[in-house]
Every structure is written in structure tokens, then in C-alpha cells.
C-alpha positions as a Markdown table, in Angstrom:
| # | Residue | x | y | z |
|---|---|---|---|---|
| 1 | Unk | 0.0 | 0.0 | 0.0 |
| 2 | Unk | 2.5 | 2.4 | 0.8 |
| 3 | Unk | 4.4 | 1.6 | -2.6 |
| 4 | Unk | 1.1 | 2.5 | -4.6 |
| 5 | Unk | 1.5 | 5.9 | -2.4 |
| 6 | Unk | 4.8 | 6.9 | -3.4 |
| 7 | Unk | 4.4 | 5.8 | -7.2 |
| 8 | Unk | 1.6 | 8.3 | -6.7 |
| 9 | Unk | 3.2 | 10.7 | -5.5 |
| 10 | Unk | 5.9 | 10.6 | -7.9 |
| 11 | Unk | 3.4 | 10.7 | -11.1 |
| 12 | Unk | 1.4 | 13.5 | -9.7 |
| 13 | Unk | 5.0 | 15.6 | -8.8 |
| 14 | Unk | 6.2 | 14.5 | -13.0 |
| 15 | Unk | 2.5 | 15.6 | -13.9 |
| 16 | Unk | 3.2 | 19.2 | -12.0 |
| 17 | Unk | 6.4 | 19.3 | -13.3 |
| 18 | Unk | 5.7 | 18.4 | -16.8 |
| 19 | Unk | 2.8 | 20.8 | -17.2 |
| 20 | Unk | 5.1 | 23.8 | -15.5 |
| 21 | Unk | 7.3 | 23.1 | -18.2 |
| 22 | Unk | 5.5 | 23.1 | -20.9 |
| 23 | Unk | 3.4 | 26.1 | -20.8 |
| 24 | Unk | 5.0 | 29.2 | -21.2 |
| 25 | Unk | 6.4 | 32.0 | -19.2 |
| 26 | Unk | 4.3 | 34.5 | -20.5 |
| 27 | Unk | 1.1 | 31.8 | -19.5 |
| 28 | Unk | 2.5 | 31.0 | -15.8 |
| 29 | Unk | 3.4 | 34.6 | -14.8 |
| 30 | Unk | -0.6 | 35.5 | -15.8 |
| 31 | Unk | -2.0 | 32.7 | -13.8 |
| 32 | Unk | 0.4 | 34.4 | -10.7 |
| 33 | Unk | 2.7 | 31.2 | -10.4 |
| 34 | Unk | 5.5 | 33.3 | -9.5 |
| 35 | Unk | 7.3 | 30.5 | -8.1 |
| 36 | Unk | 6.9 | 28.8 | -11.1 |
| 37 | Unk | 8.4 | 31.5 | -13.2 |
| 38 | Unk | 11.2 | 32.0 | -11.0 |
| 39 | Unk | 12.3 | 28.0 | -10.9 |
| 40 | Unk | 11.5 | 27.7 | -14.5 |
| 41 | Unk | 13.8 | 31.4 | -15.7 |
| 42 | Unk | 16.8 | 30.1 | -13.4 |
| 43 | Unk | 16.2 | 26.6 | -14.7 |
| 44 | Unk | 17.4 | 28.4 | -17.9 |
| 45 | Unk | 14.0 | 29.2 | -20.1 |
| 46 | Unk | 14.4 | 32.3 | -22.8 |
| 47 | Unk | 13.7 | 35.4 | -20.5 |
| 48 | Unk | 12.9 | 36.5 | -24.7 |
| 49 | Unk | 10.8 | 34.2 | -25.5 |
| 50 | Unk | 8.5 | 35.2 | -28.7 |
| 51 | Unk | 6.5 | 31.8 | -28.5 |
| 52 | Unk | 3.5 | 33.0 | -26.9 |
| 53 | Unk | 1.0 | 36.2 | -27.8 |
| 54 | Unk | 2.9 | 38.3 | -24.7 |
| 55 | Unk | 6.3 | 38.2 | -24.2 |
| 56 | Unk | 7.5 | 36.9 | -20.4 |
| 57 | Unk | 8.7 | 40.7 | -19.7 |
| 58 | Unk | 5.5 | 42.1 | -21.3 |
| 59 | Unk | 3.4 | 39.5 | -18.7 |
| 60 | Unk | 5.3 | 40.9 | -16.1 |
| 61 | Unk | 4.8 | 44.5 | -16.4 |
| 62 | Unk | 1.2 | 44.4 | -17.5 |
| 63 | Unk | 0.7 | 42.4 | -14.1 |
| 64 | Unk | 2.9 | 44.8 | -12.3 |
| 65 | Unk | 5.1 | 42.1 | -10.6 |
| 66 | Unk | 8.3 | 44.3 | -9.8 |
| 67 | Unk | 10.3 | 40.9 | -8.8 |
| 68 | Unk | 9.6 | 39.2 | -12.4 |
| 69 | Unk | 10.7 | 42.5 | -14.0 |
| 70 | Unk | 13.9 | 42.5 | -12.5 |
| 71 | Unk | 14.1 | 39.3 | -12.5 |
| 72 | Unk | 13.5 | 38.7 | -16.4 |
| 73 | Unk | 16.1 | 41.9 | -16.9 |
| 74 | Unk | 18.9 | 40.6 | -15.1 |
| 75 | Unk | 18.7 | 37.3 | -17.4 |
| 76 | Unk | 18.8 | 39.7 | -20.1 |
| 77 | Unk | 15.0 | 40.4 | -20.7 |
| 78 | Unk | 15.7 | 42.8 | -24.1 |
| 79 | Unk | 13.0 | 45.7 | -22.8 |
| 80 | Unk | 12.3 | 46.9 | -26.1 |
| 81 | Unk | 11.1 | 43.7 | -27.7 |
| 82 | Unk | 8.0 | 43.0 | -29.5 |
| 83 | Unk | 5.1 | 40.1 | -29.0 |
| 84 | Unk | 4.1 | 38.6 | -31.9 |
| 85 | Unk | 0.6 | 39.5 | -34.1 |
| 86 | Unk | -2.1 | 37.4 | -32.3 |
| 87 | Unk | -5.6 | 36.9 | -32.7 |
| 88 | Unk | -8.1 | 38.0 | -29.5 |
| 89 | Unk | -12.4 | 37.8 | -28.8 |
| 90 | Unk | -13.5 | 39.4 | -26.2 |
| 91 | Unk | -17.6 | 38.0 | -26.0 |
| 92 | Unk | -20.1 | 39.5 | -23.6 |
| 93 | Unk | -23.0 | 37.6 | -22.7 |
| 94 | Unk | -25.7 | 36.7 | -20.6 |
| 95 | Unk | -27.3 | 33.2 | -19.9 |
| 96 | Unk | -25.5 | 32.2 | -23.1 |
| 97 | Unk | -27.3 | 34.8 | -25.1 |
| 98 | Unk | -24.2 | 37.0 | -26.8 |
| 99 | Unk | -25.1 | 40.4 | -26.6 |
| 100 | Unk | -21.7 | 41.4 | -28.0 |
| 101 | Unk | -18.4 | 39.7 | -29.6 |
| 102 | Unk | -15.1 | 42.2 | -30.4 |
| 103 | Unk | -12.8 | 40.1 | -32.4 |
| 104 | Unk | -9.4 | 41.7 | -33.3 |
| 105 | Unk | -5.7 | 41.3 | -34.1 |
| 106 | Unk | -3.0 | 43.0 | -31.9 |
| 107 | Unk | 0.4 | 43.0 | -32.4 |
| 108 | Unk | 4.0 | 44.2 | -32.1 |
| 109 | Unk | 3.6 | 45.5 | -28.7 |
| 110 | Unk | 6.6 | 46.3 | -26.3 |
| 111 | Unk | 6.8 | 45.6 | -22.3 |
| 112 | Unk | 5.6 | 48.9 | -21.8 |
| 113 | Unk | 2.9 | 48.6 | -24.0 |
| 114 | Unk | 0.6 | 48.0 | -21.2 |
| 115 | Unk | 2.6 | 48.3 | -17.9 |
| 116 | Unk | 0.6 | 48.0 | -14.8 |
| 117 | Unk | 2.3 | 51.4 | -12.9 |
| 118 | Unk | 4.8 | 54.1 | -13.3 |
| 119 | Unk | 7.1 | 51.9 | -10.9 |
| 120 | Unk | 7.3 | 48.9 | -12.6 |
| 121 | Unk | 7.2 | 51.4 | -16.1 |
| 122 | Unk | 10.6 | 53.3 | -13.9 |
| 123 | Unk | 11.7 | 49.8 | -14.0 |
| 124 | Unk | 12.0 | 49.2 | -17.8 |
| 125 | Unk | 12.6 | 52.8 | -19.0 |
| 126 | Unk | 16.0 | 52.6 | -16.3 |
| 127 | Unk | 17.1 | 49.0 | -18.6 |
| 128 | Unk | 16.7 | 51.2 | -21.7 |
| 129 | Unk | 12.9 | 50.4 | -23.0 |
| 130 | Unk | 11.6 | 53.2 | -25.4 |
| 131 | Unk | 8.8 | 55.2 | -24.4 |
| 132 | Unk | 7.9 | 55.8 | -28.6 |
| 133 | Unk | 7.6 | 51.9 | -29.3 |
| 134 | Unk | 3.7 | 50.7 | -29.1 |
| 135 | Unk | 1.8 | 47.8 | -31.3 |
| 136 | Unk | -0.9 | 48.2 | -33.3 |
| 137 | Unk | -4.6 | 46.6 | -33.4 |
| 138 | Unk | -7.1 | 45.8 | -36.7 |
| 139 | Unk | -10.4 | 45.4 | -36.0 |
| 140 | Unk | -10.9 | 42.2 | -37.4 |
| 141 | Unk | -9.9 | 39.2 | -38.1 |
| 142 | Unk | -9.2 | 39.3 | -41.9 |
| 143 | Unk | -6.7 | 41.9 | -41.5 |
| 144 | Unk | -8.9 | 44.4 | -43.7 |
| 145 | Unk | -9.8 | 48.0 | -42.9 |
| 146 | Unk | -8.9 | 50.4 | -40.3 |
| 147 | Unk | -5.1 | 49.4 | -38.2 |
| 148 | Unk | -4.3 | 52.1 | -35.8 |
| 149 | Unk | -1.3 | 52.2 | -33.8 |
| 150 | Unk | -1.3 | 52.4 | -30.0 |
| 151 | Unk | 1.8 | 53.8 | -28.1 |
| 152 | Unk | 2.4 | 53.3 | -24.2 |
| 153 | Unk | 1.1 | 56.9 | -23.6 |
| 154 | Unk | -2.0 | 55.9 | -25.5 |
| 155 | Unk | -2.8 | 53.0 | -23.6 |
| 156 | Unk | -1.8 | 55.0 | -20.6 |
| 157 | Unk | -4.5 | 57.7 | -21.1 |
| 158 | Unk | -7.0 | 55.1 | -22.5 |
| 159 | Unk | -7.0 | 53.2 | -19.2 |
| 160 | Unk | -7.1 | 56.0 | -17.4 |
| 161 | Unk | -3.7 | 55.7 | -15.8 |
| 162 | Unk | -2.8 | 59.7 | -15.6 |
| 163 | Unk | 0.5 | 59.5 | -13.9 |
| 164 | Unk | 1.8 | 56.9 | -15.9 |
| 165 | Unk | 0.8 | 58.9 | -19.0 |
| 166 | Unk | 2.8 | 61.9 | -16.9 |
| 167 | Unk | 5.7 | 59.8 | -16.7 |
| 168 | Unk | 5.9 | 58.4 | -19.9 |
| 169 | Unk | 5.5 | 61.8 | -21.6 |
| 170 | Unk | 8.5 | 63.0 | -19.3 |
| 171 | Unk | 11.0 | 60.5 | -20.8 |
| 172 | Unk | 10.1 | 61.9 | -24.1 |
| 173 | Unk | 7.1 | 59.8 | -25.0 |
| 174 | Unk | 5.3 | 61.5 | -28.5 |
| 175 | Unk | 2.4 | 63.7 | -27.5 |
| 176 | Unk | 1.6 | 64.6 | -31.4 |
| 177 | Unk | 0.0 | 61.3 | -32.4 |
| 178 | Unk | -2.4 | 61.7 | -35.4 |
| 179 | Unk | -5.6 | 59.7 | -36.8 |
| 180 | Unk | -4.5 | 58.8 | -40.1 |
| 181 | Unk | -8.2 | 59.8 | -41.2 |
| 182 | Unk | -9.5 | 62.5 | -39.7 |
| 183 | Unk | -6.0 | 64.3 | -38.7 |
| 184 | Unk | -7.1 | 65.0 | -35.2 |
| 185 | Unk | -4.7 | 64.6 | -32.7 |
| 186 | Unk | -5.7 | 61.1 | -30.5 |
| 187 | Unk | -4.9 | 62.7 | -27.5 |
| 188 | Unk | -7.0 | 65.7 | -27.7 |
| 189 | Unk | -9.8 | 63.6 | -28.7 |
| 190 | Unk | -9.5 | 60.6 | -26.6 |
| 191 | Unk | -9.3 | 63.9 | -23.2 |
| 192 | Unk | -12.1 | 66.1 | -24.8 |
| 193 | Unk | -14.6 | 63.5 | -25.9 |
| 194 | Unk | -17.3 | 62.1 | -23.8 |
| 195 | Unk | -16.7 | 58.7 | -22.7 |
């Protein structure tokens, strides 16, 4: 009986083990498995990894976890690198009625992209990230019609996150952003328009 135990045991710790190494950085450090992250980035994983939609660094910052951020940097996290182009739905619904479905592409976007706070943004502008880099978004999934291009500062001011935009447009981040079809200036639109 105590045999049958251990071989339990022992499957169930290979099982853990297996599944913590196959799913990516980016994936553990959003489900908050810091430990995880830690063992599996000192076990040697690509602290650059492109594999997944975020990057590890970029799933750090967005979650704000200052220890992953430094962490990722000291094994040579690039701060400036971009995800790759995925595919995202975002459904709303109600008793399984869908009142709403926003399918889109994003892409290209950088570790600051969609930092958390201006401390963890301090973080990754002091190991050289540029405040000017963002990704952009189409609104659907054939690649057709209108791409725009959204900075850090954008994103900043879009969730709301006032001193981060402050910071951001301190190091030099590009306050004269344009629509490429009206000419208006996103900023003064996105902070004069009703919401």
C-alpha cells in the first residue's frame, strides 16, 4: 500500500512538473505562479521568449510584478522587444445569449505597452525600453480596414492611468499622435470627448 502511495506521489509531482514546463512563461506569470516563473527562468528558459501572444517581460509588467521585472532583466530580458501578431475575442453575454463579440488582431507590442504602474514602467525605462515603441490593433480578423497604432502613452491615457501617462511623456514619449483619417490629434480627442 505504501508503494502504490509513493508511485503516486511521484506521477502527480512528473504531472506538475511536466505541465510547469511546458506552458510558457508569459502563461504561468498570468496565472500568478510566480514561483513557477522563477524555478523555470533560473532553470534556464528564454527570458525573450517570442513563443507565446505576450512576451515573459510584457506579462510581467502588465501584471505589475516588480520581482519578475527584474528578475527577467537581469537574465537579459531585451525591454524593447515586440510580441508577436495574435488573434483575441473578447464575447459579452448573458445566460448564453451574446449580446456582443469584439474580435481583433494585436500586435508588435513592447513591455511597456501596457505596464501596470509608473514603478514597474521606472523599472523598464532605467534598462533602456523606449517610451515611442507601441503595437498596433485591426479590427478584425481578416486583416482588412482600419489598423491604428497604439503607443504606451496611448494605452496610458485610454485606461485612465494619468500619472503613468505623466511619466511616460517626461522621458520623451510623442504627444503629437495623429488619426490617419480625420487628422485629429488622439490625444486631444480621446481627453475632450465624452466617454
Amino acid at each position: 500500500m505504501k508503494l502504490k502511495l509513493r508511485i503516486a506521489v511521484v506521477a502527480i509531482f512528473l504531472m506538475v512538473s511536466t505541465v510547469s514546463n511546458c506552458t510558457s512563461t508569459a502563461e504561468l506569470i498570468k496565472s500568478g505562479n510566480t514561483a513557477a516563473v522563477v524555478q523555470k527562468i533560473n532553470d534556464g528558459a528564454d527570458p525573450n521568449d517570442v513563443s507565446d501572444c505576450e512576451t515573459p517581460l510584457e506579462a510581467a509588467a502588465a501584471a505589475g510584478n516588480k520581482e519578475l521585472v527584474q528578475l527577467l532583466l537581469s537574465k537579459g530580458a531585451n525591454p524593447n522587444i515586440r510580441g508577436k501578431e495574435c488573434d483575441y475575442e473578447n464575447t459579452m453575454s448573458i445566460g448564453g445569449f451574446v449580446l456582443h463579440r469584439d474580435e481583433y488582431i494585436r500586435g508588435k507590442f513592447t513591455p511597456l505597452s501596457f505596464v501596470a504602474d509608473v514603478a514597474t514602467a521606472k523599472l523598464l525605462v532605467d534598462a533602456g525600453a523606449n517610451v515611442k515603441i507601441g503595437g498596433y490593433r485591426y479590427n478584425n480578423h481578416q486583416r482588412t480596414g482600419f489598423a491604428y497604432y497604439r503607443s504606451p502613452l496611448y494605452n496610458a491615457i485610454y485606461e485612465g492611468k494619468y500619472d503613468l501617462a505623466k511619466f511616460l511623456i517626461e522621458k520623451g514619449a510623442n504627444v503629437n499622435q495623429y488619426n490617419p483619417k480625420t487628422g485629429e490629434n488622439v490625444f486631444e480627442t480621446m481627453l475632450t470627448s465624452d466617454k
